[in-house]
C-alpha positions in Angstrom: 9.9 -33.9 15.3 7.1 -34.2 17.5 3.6 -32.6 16.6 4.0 -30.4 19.6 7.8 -29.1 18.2 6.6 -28.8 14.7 3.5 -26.8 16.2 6.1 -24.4 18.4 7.9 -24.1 15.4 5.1 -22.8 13.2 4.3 -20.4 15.7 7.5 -18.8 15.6 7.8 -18.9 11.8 4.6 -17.2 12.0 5.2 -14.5 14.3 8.6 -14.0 12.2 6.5 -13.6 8.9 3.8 -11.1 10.6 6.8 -9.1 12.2 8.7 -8.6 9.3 5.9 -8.3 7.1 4.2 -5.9 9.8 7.4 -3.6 10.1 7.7 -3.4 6.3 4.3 -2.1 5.7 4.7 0.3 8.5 8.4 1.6 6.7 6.4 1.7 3.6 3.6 3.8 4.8 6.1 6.5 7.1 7.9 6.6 4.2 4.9 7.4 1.3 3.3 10.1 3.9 6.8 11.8 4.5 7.4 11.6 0.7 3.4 13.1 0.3 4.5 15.9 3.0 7.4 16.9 2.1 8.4 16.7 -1.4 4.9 18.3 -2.8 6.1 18.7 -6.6 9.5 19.1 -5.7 12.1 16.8 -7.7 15.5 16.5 -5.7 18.9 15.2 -7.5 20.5 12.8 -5.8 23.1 12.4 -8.3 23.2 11.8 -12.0 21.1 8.8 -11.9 18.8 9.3 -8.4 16.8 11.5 -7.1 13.5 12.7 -5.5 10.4 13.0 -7.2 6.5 12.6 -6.5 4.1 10.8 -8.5 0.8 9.0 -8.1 0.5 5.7 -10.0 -3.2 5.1 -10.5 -2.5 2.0 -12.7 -0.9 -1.5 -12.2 3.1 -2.3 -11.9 4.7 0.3 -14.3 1.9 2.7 -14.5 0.5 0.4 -16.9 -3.4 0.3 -17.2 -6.2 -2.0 -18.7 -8.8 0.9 -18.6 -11.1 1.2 -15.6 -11.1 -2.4 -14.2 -7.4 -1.7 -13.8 -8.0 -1.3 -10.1 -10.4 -3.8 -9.2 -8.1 -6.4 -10.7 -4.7 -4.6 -9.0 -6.7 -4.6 -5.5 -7.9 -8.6 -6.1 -4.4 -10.0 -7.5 -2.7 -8.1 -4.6 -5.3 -9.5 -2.1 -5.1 -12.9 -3.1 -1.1 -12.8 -3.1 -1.1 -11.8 0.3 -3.4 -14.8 1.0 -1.4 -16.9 -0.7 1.8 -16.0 1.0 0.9 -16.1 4.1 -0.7 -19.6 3.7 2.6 -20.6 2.5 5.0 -18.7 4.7 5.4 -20.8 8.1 5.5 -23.9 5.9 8.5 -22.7 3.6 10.4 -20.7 6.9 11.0 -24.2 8.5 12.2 -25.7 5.0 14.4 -22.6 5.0 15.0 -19.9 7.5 15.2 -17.0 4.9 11.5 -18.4 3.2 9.1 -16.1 6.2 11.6 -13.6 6.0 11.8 -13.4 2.5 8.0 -13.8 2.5 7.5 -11.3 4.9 9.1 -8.5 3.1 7.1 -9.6 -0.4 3.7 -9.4 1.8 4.8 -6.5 3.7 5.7 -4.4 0.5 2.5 -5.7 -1.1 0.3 -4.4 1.9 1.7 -1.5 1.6 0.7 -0.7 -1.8 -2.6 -2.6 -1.3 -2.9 0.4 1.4 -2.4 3.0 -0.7 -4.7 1.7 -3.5 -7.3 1.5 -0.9 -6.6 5.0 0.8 -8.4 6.9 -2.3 -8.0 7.6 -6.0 -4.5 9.8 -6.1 -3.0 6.2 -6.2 0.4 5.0 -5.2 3.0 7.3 -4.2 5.8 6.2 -5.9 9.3 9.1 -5.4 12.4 7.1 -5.2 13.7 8.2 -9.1 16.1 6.2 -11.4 17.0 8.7 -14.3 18.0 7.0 -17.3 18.3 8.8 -21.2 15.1 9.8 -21.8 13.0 8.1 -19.1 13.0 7.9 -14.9 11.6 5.2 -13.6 9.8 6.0 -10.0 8.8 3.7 -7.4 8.7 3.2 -3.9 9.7 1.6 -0.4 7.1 -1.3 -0.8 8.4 -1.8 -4.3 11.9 -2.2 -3.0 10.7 -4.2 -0.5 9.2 -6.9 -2.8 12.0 -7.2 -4.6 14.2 -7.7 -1.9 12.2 -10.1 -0.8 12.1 -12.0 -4.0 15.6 -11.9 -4.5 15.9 -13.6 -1.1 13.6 -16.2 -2.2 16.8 -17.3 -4.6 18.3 -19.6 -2.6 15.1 -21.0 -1.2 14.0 -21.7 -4.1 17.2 -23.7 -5.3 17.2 -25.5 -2.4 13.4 -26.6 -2.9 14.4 -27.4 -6.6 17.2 -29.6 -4.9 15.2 -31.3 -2.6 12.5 -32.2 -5.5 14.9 -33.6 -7.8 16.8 -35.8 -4.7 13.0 -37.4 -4.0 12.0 -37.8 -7.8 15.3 -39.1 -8.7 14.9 -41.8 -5.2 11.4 -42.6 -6.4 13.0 -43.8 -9.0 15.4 -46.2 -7.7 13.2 -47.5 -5.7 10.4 -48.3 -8.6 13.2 -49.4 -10.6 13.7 -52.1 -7.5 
């Protein structure tokens, strides 16, 4: 591949990544305002197991909180993720077409709550509502989004693990030569 194809080729990877991770932000967003509008302190049943309900998570994944630097460090880990990603997500699409998708949706869902955090101190709307027992669980579209994106990672990451074990395991034939 010549510098020029491999150069056309990270542009399109590129623009991939920023449109998927651009739309998912955006569905993340429509989707905490309508929730924010709309349900108020409403809870709807969706079922046994799903439904409907408004809350603001002012601490990290979970709810879960370290105190008042809980923030600071959600903002700069999210940040620097999103960085990361997107240094990495051209580079991984052309080892496998789902990596900038799949990256995209982890950035895009990440922005999104990165967003939120930013907007003020009610925190993240979270509304979609697993009911278990004694607990629900309550999270959002960006929340779904990572993990869909993660999960698409799966086979990218197999193949990656693949590839690394081929090229150690020829190193070593040819050292052994």
């Amino acid at each position: 591949m010549t510098q020029s194809e491999i150069s056309k080729s990270r542009r399109f990877l590129d623009q991939r990544y920023i449109l998927v991770a651009l739309s998912a932000l955006l569905l993340d967003l429509i989707t905490k305002q309508a929730a924010s509008t709309l349900l108020g302190n409403d809870t709807v049943s969706l079922g046994d197991r799903f439904g409907l309900m408004l809350v603001f998570n002012t601490g990290g994944a979970g709810g879960y909180s370290i105190g008042p630097a809980t923030w600071y460090l959600n903002v700069l880990v999210t940040a620097g993720a999103i960085m990361i990603i997107t240094a990495i997500a051209a580079d991984l699409g052309r080892f496998h077409k789902l990596g900038a998708i799949a990256l995209g949706l982890v950035a895009g869902g990440a922005m999104g709550n990165l967003a939120s955090m930013l907007a003020g101190p009610a925190g993240v709307a979270d509304f979609l509502a697993l009911h278990f027992e004694e607990r629900s669980i309550v999270f959002n579209v960006a929340d779904l989004l990572l993990w869909s994106g993660a999960l698409l990672l799966t086979p990218v990451v197999l193949m990656l693990v693949r590839a690394i074990r081929v090229e150690r395991s020829s190193q070593s034939a040819v050292a052994a030569v």
